[in-house]
C-alpha positions in Angstrom: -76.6 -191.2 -2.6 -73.5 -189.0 -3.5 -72.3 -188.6 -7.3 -69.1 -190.8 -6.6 -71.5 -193.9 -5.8 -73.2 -193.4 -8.7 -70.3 -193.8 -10.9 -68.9 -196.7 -9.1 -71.9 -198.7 -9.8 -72.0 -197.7 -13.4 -68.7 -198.7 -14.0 -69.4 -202.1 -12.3 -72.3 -203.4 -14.2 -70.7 -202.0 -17.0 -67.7 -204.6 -16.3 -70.5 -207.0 -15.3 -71.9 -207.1 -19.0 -68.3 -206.6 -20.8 -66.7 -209.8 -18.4 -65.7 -211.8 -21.7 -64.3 -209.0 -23.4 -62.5 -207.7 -20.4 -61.2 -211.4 -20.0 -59.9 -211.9 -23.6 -58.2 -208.2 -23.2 -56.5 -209.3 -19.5 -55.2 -212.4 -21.3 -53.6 -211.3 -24.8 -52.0 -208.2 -22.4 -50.6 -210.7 -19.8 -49.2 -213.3 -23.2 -47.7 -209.8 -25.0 -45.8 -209.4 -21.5 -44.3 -212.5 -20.9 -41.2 -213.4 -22.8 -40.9 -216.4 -25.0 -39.9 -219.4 -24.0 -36.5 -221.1 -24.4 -35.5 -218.5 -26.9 -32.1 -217.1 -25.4 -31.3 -220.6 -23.9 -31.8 -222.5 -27.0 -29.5 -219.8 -29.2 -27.0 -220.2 -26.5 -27.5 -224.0 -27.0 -27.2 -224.4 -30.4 -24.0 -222.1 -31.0 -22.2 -224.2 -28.2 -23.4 -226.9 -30.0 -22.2 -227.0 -33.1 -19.0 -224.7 -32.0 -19.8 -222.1 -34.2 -18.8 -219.5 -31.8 -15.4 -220.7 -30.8 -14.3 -221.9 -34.4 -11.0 -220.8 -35.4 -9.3 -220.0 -38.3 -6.1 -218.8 -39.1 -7.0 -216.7 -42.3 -9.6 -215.1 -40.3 -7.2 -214.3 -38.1 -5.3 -213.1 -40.6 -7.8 -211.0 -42.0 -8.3 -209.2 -39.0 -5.2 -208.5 -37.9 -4.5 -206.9 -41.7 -7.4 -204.8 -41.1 -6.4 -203.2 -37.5 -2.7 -202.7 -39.1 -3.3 -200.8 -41.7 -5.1 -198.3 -38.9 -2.1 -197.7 -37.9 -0.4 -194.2 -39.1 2.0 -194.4 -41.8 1.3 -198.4 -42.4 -0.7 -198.2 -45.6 -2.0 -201.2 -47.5 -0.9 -204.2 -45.1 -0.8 -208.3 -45.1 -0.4 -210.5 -42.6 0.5 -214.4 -42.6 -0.2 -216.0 -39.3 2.0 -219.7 -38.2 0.8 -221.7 -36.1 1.0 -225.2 -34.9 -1.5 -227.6 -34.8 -5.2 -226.8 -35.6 -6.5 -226.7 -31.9 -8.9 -228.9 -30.4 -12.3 -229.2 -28.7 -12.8 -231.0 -25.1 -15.7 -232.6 -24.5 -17.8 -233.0 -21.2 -17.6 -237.0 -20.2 -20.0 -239.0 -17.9 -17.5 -241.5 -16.0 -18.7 -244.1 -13.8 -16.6 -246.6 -12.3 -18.0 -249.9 -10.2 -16.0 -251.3 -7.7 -16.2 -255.6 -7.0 -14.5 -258.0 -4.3 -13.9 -261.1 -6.0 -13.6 -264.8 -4.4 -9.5 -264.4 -3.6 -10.0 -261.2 -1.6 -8.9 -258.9 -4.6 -10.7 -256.5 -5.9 -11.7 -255.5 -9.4 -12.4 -251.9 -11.2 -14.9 -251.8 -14.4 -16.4 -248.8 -15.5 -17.7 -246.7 -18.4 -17.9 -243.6 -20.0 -19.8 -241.7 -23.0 -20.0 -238.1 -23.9 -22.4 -235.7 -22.8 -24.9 -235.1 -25.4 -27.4 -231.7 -25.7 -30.4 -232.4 -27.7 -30.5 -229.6 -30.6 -33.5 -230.4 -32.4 -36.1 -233.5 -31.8 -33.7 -236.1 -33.0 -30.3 -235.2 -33.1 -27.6 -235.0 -30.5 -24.8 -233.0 -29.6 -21.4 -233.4 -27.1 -20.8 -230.2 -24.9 -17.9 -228.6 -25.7 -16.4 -227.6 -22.5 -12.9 -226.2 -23.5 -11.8 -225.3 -26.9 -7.8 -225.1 -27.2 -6.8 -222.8 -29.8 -3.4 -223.7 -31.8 -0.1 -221.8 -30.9 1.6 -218.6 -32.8 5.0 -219.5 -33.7 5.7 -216.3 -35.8 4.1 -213.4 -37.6 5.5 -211.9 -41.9 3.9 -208.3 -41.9 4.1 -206.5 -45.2 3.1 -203.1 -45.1 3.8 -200.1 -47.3 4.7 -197.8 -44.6 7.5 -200.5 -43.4 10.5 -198.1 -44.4 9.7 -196.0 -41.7 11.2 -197.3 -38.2 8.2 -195.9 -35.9 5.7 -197.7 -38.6 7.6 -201.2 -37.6 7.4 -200.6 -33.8 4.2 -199.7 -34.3 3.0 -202.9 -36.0 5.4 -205.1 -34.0 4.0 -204.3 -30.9 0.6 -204.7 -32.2 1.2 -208.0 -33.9 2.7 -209.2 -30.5 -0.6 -207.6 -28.3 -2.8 -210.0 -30.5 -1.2 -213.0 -31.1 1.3 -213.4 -27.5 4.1 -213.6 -29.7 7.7 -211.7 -28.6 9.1 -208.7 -31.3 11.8 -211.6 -31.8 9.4 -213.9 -34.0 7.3 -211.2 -35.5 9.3 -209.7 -39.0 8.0 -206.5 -40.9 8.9 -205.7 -44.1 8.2 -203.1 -46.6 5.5 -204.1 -49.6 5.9 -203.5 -52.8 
């Protein structure tokens, strides 16, 4: 027999006698590997859910914008105040089924119903999908900002407030803080 036989058979009644162990090894490998169930889909579910991702607020908004504007050379300390009409809306995903009925005179009738599409977020509770959220319109943008004396600071910052909010230089007013 040659040397590489030899070995081969070692090393299979050595796997012969270690099968168990081998076997518990192979299966907490292949369970590390796999991903976990449901994770991403049921994160992705629950923000949708209870809107958390597409909820708006103006003085967030607000907040923001003040931040990013007072990045901009010569600006300074800066405050913004956002209008805006309405509060925006969500619209929800409807099941609509209609039924359709000849009666006795040769007419015909129409009934039919609808409810909301639900998610189930936990092992009780119920959720509509969201499938549009409509987000309230700018009407006009009051900049303050230190650096306001300075004509190139208010182009600046005009033309930033209009990038973010859609709103033309004409309803957008900068003026100098205190």
């Amino acid at each position: 027999m040659r040397m590489s036989d030899l070995n081969v058979r070692k090393i299979v009644a050595a796997a012969r006698r270690n099968a168990p162990v081998l076997l518990v090894v192979a299966v907490g490998i292949l369970l590390l590997l796999l991903p976990k169930s449901g994770g991403a889909a049921k994160k992705a579910s629950d923000s949708q859910a209870d809107g958390s991702i597409a909820a708006f607020s103006v003085e967030t908004q607000e907040e923001r914008l003040a931040g990013i504007l007072a990045q901009v050379e010569g600006a300074g300390k800066v405050a913004v105040l956002l209008s805006v009409q309405g509060t925006g809306e969500k619209i929800y995903a409807v099941d609509t089924q209609t039924k359709s009925s000849a009666d006795a005179s040769g007419g015909s009738e129409q009934s039919g119903t609808s409810e909301y599409v639900t998610v189930r977020t936990g092992s009780s509770t119920e959720a509509p999908v969201a499938v549009q959220t409509v987000y309230p319109d700018y009407l006009g943008a009051i900049v303050a900002a230190q650096g306001a004396d300075q004509s190139s600071v208010r182009l600046a910052l005009t033309e930033a407030v209009s990038a973010a909010t859609g709103l033309g230089a004409d309803k957008i007013i900068i003026v100098k803080m205190k």
